[in-house]
C-alpha positions as CSV (number, residue, x, y, z in Angstrom):
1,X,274.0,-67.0,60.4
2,X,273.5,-65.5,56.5
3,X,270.1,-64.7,55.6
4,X,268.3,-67.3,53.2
5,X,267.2,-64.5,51.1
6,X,267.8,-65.9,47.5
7,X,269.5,-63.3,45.3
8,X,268.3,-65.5,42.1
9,X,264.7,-64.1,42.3
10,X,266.2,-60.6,40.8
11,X,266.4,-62.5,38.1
12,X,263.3,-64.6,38.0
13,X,260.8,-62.0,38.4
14,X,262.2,-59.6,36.1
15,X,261.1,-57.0,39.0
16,X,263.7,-54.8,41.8
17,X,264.7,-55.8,45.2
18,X,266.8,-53.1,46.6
19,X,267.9,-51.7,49.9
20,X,265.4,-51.2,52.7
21,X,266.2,-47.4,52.6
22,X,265.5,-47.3,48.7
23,X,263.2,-44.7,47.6
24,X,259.6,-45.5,46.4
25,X,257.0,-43.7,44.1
26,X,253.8,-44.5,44.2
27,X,251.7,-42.7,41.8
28,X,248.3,-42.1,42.4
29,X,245.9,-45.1,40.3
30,X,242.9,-43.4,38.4
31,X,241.4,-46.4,36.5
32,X,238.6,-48.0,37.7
33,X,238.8,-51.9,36.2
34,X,237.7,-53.0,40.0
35,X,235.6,-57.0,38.9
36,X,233.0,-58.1,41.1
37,X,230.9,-61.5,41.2
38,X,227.5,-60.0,43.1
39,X,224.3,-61.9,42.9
40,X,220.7,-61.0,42.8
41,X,219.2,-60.5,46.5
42,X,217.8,-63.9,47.5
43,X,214.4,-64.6,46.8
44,X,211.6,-65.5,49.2
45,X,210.9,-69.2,49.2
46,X,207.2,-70.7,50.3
47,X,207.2,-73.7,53.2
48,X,205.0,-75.7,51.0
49,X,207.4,-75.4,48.0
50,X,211.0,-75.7,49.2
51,X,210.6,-76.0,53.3
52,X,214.5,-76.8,53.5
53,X,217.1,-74.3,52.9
54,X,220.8,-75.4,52.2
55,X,224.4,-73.7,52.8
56,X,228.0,-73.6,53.0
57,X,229.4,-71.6,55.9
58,X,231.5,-68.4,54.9
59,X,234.2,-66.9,57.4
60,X,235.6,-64.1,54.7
61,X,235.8,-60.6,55.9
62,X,236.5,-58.9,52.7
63,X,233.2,-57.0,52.0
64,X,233.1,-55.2,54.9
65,X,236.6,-53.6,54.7
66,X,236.3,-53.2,51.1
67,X,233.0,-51.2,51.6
68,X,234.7,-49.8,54.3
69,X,237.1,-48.5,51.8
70,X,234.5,-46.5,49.7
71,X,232.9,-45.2,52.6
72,X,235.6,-43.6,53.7
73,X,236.9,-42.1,50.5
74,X,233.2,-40.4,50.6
75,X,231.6,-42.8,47.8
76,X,229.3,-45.6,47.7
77,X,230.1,-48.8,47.4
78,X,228.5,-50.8,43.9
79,X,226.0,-53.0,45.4
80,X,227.9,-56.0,43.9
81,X,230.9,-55.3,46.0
82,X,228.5,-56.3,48.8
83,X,227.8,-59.6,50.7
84,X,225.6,-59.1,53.8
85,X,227.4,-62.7,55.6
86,X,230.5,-61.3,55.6
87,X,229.6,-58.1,57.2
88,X,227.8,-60.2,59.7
89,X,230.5,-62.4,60.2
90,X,233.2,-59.3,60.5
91,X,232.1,-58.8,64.4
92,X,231.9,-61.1,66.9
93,X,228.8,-62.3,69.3
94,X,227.9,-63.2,72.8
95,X,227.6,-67.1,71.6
96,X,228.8,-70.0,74.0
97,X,232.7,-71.6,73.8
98,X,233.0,-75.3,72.5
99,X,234.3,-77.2,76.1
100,X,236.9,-79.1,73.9
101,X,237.8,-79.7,70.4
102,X,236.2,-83.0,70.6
103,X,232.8,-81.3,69.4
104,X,234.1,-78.4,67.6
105,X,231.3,-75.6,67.7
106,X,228.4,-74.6,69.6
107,X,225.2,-73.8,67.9
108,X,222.7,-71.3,69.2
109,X,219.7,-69.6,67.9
110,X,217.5,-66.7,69.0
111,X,215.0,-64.9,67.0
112,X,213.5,-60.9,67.2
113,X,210.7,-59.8,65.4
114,X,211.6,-57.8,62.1
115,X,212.4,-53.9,62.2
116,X,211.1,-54.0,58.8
117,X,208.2,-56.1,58.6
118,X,205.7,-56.2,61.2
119,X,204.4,-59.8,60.3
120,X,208.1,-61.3,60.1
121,X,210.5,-62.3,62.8
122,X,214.3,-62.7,62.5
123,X,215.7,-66.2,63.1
124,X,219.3,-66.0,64.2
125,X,222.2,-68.9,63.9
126,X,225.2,-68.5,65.6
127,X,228.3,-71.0,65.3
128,X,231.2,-70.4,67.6
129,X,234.4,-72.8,67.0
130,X,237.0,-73.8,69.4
131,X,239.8,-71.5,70.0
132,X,242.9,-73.5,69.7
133,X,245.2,-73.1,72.7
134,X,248.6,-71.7,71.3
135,X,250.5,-74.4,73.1
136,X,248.6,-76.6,71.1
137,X,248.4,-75.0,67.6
138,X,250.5,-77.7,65.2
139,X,253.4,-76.8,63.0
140,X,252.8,-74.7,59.7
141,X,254.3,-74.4,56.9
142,X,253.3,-71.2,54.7
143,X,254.4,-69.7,51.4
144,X,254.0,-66.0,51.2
145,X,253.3,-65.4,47.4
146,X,253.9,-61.8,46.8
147,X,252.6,-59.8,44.0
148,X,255.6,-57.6,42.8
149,X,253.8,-56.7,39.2
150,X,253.6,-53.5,38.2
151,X,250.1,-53.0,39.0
152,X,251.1,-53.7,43.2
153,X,253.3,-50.0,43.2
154,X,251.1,-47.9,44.6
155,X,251.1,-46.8,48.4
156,X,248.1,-49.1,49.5
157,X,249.4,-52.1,47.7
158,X,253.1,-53.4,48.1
159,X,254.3,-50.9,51.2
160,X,251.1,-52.9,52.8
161,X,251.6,-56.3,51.9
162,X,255.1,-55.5,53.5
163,X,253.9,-54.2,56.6
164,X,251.0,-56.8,56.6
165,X,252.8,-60.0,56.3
166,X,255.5,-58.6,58.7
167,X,252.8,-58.7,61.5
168,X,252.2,-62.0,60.8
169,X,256.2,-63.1,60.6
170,X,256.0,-61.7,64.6
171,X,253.2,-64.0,65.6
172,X,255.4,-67.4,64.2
173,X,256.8,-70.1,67.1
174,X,260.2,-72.1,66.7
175,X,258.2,-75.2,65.2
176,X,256.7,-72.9,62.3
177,X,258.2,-72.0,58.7
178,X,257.7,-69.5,56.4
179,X,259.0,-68.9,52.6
180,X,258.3,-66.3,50.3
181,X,258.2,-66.5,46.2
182,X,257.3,-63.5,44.3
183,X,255.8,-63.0,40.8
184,X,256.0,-60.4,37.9
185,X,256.4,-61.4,34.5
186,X,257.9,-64.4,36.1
187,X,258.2,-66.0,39.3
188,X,261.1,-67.2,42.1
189,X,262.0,-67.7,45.7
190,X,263.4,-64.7,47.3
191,X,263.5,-66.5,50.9
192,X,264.1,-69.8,51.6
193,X,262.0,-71.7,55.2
194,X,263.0,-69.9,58.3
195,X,260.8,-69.3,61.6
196,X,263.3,-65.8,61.9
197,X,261.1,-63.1,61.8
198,X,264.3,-60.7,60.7
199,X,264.8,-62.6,57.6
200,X,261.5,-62.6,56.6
201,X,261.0,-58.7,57.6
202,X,264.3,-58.3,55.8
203,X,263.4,-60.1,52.3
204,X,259.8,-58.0,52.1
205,X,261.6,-54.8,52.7
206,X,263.7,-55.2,49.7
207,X,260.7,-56.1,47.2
208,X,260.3,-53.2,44.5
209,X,257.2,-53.6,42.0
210,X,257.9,-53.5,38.6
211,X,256.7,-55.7,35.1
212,X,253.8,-57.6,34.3
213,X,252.0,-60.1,36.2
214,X,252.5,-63.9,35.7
215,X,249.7,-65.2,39.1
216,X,249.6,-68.8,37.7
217,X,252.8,-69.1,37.3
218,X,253.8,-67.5,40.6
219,X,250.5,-69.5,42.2
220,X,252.5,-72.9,40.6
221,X,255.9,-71.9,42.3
222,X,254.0,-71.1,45.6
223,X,252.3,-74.3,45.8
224,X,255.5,-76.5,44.8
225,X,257.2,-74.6,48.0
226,X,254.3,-75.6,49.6
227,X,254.9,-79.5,48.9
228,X,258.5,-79.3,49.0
229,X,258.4,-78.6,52.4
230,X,255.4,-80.3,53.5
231,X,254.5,-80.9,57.3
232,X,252.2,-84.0,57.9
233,X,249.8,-83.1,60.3
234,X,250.3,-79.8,60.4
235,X,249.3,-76.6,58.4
236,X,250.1,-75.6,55.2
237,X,248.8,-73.0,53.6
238,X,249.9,-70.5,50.9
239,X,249.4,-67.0,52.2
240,X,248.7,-64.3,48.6
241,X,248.7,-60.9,48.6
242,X,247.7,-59.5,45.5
243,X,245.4,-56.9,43.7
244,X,244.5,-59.9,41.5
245,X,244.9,-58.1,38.3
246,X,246.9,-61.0,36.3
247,X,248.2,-60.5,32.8
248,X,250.4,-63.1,31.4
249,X,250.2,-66.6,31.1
250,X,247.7,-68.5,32.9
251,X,245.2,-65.5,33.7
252,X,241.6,-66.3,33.3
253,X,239.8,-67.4,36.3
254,X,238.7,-70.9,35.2
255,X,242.7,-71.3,34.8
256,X,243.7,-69.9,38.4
257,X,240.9,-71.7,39.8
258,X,241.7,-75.4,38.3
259,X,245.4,-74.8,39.7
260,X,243.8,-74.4,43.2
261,X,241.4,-77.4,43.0
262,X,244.7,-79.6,42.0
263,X,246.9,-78.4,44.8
264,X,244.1,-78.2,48.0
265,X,243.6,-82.1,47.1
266,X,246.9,-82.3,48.5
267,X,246.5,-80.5,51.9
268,X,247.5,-77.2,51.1
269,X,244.9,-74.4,51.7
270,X,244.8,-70.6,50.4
271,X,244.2,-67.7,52.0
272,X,244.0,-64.4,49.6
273,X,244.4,-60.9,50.5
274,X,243.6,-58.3,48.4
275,X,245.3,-55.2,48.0
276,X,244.2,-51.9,46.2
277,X,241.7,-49.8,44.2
278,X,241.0,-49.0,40.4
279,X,242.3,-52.7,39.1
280,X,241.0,-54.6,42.5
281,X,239.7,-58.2,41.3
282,X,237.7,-59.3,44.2
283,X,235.6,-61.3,42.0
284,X,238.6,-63.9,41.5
285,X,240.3,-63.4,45.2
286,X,236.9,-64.6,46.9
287,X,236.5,-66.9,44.7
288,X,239.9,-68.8,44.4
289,X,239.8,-68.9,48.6
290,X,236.6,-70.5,48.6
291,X,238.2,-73.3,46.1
292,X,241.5,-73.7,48.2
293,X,239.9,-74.2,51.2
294,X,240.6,-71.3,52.5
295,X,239.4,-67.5,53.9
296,X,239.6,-64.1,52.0
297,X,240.3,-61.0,53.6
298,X,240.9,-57.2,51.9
299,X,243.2,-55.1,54.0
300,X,242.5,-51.8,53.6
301,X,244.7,-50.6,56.3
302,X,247.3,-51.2,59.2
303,X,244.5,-51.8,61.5
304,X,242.7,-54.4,59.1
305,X,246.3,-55.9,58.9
306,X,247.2,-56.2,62.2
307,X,243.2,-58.0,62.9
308,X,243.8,-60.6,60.3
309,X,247.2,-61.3,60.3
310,X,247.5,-60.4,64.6
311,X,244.8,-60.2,66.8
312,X,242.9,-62.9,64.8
313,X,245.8,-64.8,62.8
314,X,244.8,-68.4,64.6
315,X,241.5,-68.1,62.5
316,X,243.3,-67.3,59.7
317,X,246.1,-70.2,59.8
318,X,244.2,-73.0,61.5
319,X,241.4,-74.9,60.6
320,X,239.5,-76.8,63.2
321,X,236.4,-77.7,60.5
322,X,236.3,-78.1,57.3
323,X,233.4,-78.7,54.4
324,X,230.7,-76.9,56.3
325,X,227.0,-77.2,55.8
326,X,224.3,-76.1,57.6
327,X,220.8,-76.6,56.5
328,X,217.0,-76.1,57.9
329,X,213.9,-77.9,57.6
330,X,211.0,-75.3,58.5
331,X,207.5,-76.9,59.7
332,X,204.8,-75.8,57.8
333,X,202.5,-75.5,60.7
334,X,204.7,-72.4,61.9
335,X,206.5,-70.9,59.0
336,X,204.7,-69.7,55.9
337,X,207.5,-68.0,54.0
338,X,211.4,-67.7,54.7
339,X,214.3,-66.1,53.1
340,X,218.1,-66.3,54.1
341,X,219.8,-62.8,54.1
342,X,223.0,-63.0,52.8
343,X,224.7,-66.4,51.6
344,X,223.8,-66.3,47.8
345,X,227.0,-68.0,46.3
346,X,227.0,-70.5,48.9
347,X,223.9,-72.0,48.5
348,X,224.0,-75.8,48.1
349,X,221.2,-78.1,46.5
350,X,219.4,-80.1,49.4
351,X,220.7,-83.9,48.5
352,X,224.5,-81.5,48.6
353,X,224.3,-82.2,52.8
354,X,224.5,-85.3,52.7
355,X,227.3,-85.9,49.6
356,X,230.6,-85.9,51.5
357,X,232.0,-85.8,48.0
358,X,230.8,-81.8,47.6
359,X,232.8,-79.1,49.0
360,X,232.0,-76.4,51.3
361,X,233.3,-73.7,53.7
362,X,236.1,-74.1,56.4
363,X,236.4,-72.3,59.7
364,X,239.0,-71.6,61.7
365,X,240.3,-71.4,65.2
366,X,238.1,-69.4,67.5
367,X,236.3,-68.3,63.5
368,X,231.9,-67.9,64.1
369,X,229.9,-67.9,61.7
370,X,226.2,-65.7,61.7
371,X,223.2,-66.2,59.5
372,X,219.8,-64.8,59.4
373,X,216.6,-65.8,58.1
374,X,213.1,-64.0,58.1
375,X,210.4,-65.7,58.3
376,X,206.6,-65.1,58.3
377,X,204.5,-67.0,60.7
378,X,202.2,-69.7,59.0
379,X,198.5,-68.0,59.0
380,X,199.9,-64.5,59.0
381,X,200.4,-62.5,55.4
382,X,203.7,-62.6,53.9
383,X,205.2,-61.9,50.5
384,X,203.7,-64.1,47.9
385,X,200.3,-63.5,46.9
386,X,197.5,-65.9,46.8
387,X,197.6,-68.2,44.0
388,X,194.4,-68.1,42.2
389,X,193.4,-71.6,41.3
390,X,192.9,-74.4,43.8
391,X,195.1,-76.7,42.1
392,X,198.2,-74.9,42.5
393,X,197.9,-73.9,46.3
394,X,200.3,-76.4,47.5
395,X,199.9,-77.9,51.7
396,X,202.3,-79.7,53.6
397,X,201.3,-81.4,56.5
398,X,201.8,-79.8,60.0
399,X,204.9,-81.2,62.0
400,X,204.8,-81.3,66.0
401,X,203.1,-78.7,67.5
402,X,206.2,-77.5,69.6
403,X,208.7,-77.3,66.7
404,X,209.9,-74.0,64.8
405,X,212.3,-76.0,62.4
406,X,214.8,-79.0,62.4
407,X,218.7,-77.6,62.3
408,X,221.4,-79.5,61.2
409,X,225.0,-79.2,60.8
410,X,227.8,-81.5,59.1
411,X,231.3,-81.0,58.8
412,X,234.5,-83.0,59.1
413,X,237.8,-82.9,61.2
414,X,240.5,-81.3,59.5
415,X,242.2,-84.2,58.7
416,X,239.0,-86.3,58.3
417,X,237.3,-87.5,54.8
418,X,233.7,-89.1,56.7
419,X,231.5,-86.0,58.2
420,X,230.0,-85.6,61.3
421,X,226.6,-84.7,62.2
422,X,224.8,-82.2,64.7
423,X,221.1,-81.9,64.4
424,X,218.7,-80.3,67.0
425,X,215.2,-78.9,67.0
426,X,214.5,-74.9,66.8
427,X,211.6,-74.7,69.4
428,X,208.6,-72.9,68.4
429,X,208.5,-71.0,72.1
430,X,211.2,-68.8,70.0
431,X,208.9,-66.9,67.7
432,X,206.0,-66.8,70.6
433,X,208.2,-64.6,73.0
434,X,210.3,-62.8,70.0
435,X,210.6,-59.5,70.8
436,X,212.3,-56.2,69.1
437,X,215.7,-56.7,68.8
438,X,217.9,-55.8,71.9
439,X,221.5,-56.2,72.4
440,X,223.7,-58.4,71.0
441,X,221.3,-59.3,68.4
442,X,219.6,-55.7,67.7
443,X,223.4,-55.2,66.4
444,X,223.5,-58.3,64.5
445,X,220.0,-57.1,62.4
446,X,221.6,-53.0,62.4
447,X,224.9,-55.0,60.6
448,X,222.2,-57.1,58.0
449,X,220.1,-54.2,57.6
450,X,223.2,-51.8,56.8
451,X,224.3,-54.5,53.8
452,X,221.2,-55.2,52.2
453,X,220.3,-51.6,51.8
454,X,224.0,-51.2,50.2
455,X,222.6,-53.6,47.8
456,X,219.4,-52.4,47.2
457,X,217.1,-55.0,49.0
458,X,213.4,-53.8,48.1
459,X,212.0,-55.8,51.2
460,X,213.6,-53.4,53.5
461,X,210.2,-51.4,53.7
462,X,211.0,-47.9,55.4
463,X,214.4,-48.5,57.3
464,X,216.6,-45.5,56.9
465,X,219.8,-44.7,57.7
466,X,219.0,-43.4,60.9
467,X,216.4,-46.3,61.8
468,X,219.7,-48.5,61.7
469,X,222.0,-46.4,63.8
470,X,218.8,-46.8,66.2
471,X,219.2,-50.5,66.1
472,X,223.0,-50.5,66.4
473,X,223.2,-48.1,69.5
474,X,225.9,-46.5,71.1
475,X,228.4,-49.6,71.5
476,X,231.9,-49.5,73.1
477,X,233.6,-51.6,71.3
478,X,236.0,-49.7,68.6
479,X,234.8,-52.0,65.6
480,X,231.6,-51.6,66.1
481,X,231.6,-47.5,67.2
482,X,233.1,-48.1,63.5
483,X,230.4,-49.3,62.1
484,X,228.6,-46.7,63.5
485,X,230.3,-44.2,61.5
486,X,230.6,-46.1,58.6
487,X,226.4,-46.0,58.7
488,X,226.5,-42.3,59.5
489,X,228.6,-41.4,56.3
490,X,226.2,-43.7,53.6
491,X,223.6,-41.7,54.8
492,X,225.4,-38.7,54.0
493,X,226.6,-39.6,50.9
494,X,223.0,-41.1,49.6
495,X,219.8,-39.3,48.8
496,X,216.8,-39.2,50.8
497,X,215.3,-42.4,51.2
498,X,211.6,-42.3,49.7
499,X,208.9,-43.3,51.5
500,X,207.2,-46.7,51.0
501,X,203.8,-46.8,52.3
502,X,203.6,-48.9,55.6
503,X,202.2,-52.6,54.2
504,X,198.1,-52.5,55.5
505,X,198.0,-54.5,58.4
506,X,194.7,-56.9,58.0
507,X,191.9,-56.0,60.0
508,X,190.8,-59.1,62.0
509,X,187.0,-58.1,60.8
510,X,186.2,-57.7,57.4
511,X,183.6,-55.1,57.0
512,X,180.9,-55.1,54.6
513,X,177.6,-57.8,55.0
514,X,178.2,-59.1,58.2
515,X,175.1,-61.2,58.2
516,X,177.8,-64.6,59.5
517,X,177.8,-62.8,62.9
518,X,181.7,-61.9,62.8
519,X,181.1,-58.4,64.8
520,X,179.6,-60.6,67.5
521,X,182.4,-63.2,67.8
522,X,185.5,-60.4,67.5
523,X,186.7,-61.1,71.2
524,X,187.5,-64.4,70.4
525,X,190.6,-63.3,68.3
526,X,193.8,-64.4,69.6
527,X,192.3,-67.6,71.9
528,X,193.0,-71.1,71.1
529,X,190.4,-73.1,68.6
530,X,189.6,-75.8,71.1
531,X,185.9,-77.5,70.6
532,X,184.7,-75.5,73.2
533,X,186.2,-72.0,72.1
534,X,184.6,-73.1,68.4
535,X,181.0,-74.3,70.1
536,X,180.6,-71.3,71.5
537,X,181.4,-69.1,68.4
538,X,179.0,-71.5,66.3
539,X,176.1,-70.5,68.9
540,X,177.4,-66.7,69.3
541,X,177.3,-66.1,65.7
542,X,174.4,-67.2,64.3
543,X,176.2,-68.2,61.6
544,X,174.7,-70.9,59.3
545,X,178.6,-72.5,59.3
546,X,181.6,-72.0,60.6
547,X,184.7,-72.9,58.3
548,X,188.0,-73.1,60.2
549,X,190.7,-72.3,57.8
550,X,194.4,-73.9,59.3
551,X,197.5,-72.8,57.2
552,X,198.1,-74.2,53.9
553,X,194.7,-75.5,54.1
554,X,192.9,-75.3,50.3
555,X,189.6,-73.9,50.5
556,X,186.3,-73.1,47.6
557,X,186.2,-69.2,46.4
558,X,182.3,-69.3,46.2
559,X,181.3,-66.2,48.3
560,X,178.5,-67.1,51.1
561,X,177.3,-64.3,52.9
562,X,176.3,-66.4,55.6
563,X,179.2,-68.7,56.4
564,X,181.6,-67.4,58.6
565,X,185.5,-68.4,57.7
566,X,188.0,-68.7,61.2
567,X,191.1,-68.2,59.9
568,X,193.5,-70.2,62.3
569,X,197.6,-69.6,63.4
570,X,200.2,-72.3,63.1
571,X,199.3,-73.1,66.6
572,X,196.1,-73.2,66.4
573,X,195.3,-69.1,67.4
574,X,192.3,-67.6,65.9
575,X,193.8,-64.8,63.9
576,X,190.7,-63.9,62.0
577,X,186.8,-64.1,61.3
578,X,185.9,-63.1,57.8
579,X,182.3,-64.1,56.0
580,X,182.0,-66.1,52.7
């Protein structure tokens, strides 16, 4: 049988294809054009103010093998290059298998107290999605659109594409197809469908870099493959590998990014994989996946190759979910103060949920998604100082007594257009019996730790380099012994971390006139606030009142000397006695 490979695209892409023995220089790249789309660390937000918190899943991987890449050519990473979810989401966790794909995921949550801030606690989210049987994985149809520009001849871009995609031509099944267009200053089909892992090894051996680099024109040509060949109900999905350093023609990214909103309308996802140093543009390969429905991974290496496109290439082809939401409703009687660590261009507006109409993440077969919030207890300290005037102290009124938060999730079937909901409540028992992180999850915080310290987080308080290898341990597992190292070389490469004076923990008497009786009462911190616990404090005291202060609650700044104040928990714990 001849080979499919089409001879025409010598022409159409302006670029080589020659023998697979033909020699190849790759000179060494010394720019440094790299274009990244960081955002500002995400901001603490009050209960009272903005008690729900919004978000589209994300299942990309590229941040953490692109950082891995600095790390290991001894530099740091810029702290835009970093997005603490997808390091979290690189490694997997202990969380519970779905039963069936009937109910896609399972949801778990678990919480530790902070490493960083005594009065905080961690509150963990894990998502684990069905792994699809292979028997049962549909038909797919995917274009490999190969980046043959000039830019891609350099040893860690187009000899790795080739070896890449050629670990994914060995993972294909009789019922799948794959074709493969290439672009320089033009675009064309060098292979025609075929499920023969030989032809498609065959065609990327021959490709030779050479010319300019026409993406939207080669992104056009990928996704007209794509429709040509359609397979209803099945997958298709156009596969790029590319430094993302277009040229000519459609270039920008509002113009790449409207050709990938028109074509995933039609049922054809992206995946992107970047390629590359000195002209990497992550900025438009994360972004241009997130539009097409689609993941974005950077492969830095064979190994990285051979986890995307291998070990963990049902993730990457097949979606079991799509448009993604989670979003949390804390209860003012036991949160104060929260912020989400990581997530920052995936927040959604709170009525977003809801709209079937706005898009959000996918995930895959077997894909989890991890997120972590910190959160300060309602009647402890936190972040945000005390507002001054009465008037602009904002209260919410308590929930139940039992609940934490209200979690939700909504997403729809792959081939679905109405989403489904799963909503439970996170029980408040968690942040009474949080302890220091252990395990499974004291890796989970080491991983959150290690990527908002990359960028710079100034609520980190003291953690060092070594307090996170503490927190990550000695694990086993190759990726994260990895990790390990990866921590271990930042803190070589970075200067001493300064001190930042430990946060004063309040005392739970306030000295000075202590005329209120508060000395007398101090054993009464920590019990409940039931009437007879407050009776007998009112008699013990001596005090002329007793004000008990609940969370949120608004209270006069006139100074009595002889009033005692009871400062309460969210459930109901005396925390403190103070007198004014």
């Amino acid at each position: 049988m001849a080979s499919p490979i089409a001879e025409s695209a010598v022409v159409a892409t302006g670029s080589r294809i020659a023998p697979p023995g033909y020699p190849r220089p790759y000179p060494p790249m010394h720019t440094d054009r790299e274009r990244y789309n960081g955002k500002e660390v995400s901001t603490v937000k009050a209960v009272a103010d903005e008690p729900v918190s919004t978000f589209s899943v994300d299942v990309d991987t590229g941040s953490y093998a692109n950082v891995r890449r600095f790390l290991n050519q001894d530099r740091m990473p810029p702290a835009s290059a970093v997005r603490t979810e997808e390091m979290l989401n690189y490694f997997r966790y202990d969380y519970a298998t779905p039963k069936d794909r009937s109910v896609p995921f399972t949801l778990a949550t678990d919480m530790a107290t902070s490493p960083w801030n005594a009065e905080a606690k961690l509150l963990r989210i894990g998502i684990n999605g069905y792994d699809i049987p292979k028997a049962e994985r549909p038909r797919t149809n995917l274009v490999f659109l190969v980046d043959v520009s000039g830019s891609m001849n350099s040893a860690d871009k187009l000899p790795l594409v080739r070896d890449a995609l050629s670990q994914l031509a060995d993972q294909l099944t009789a019922k799948d197809k794959v074709s493969i267009v290439v672009y320089a200053g033009a675009a064309g089909i060098v292979l025609e469908p075929t499920n023969n892992p030989n032809y498609i090894k065959q065609a990327l051996s021959c490709l030779e870099a050479g010319g300019s680099t026409a993406g939207g024109q080669g992104m056009e040509l990928a996704y007209a493959t794509a429709r040509k060949h359609f397979v209803k109900g099945g997958v298709n999905r156009v596969i790029m590998a590319t430094d993302g350093d277009f040229n000519v023609g459609i270039s920008s990214n509002d113009g790449i990014e409207a050709i990938v909103k028109q074509n995933r309308e039609t049922g054809i996802t992206l995946t992107t994989l970047g390629f590359g140093q000195g002209n990497y543009n992550e900025a438009m390969m994360e972004r241009v996946a997130d539009i097409g429905n689609g993941n974005y991974a950077y492969i830095d290496g064979l190994s990285e190759a051979r986890k995307v496109l291998s070990d963990e290439m049902a993730g990457t082809i097949f979606t079991i979910a799509k448009d993604v939401k989670i979003q949390i409703e804390f209860n003012p009687a036991a949160v104060k103060e929260y912020r989400l660590i990581g997530y920052e261009n995936r927040i959604l507006n709170e009525q977003d949920f809801d709209n079937d109409a706005v898009d959000a993440g996918d995930i895959g077969s077997g894909h989890q998604v991890t997120a972590l919030y910190e959160i300060i207890p309602a009647g402890t300290r936190g972040w945000l100082p005390d507002r001054r005037y009465e008037a602009n102290r904002t209260s919410a009124k308590a929930g139940p007594a039992n609940e934490l938060a209200w979690l939700k999730l909504r997403y729809k079937l792959p081939d679905g257009d109405t989403s489904r909901l799963i909503e439970r409540a996170v029980p408040v028992s968690l942040m009474r019996n949080a302890r220091a992180p252990q395990g499974d999850m004291a890796f989970a915080v080491a991983v959150a730790s290690f990527g908002q310290k990359l960028r710079g987080d100034t609520t980190l308080g003291n953690t060092s380099w070594r307090s996170i290898l503490q927190l990550a341990g000695q694990p086993w597992q190759p990726v994260r012994k990895e990790f390990v190292e990866l921590v271990g070389k930042a803190g070589r490469l970075s200067p001493p971390t300064p001190t930042v004076p430990a946060k004063p923990q309040p005392d739970p008497i306030v000295s000075g006139p202590n005329s209120c009786g508060a000395a007398k009462v101090a054993s009464y911190v920590g019990k409940s606030a039931n009437p007879a616990t407050r009776a007998e404090i009112a008699r013990i005291s001596g005090a002329d009142r007793v004000r008990w202060i609940e969370p949120g609650m608004a209270v006069t700044m006139d100074y009595r000397s002889n009033r005692l104040n009871a400062e309460l928990s969210g459930q109901g714990r005396i925390i403190r006695f103070t007198c004014g």
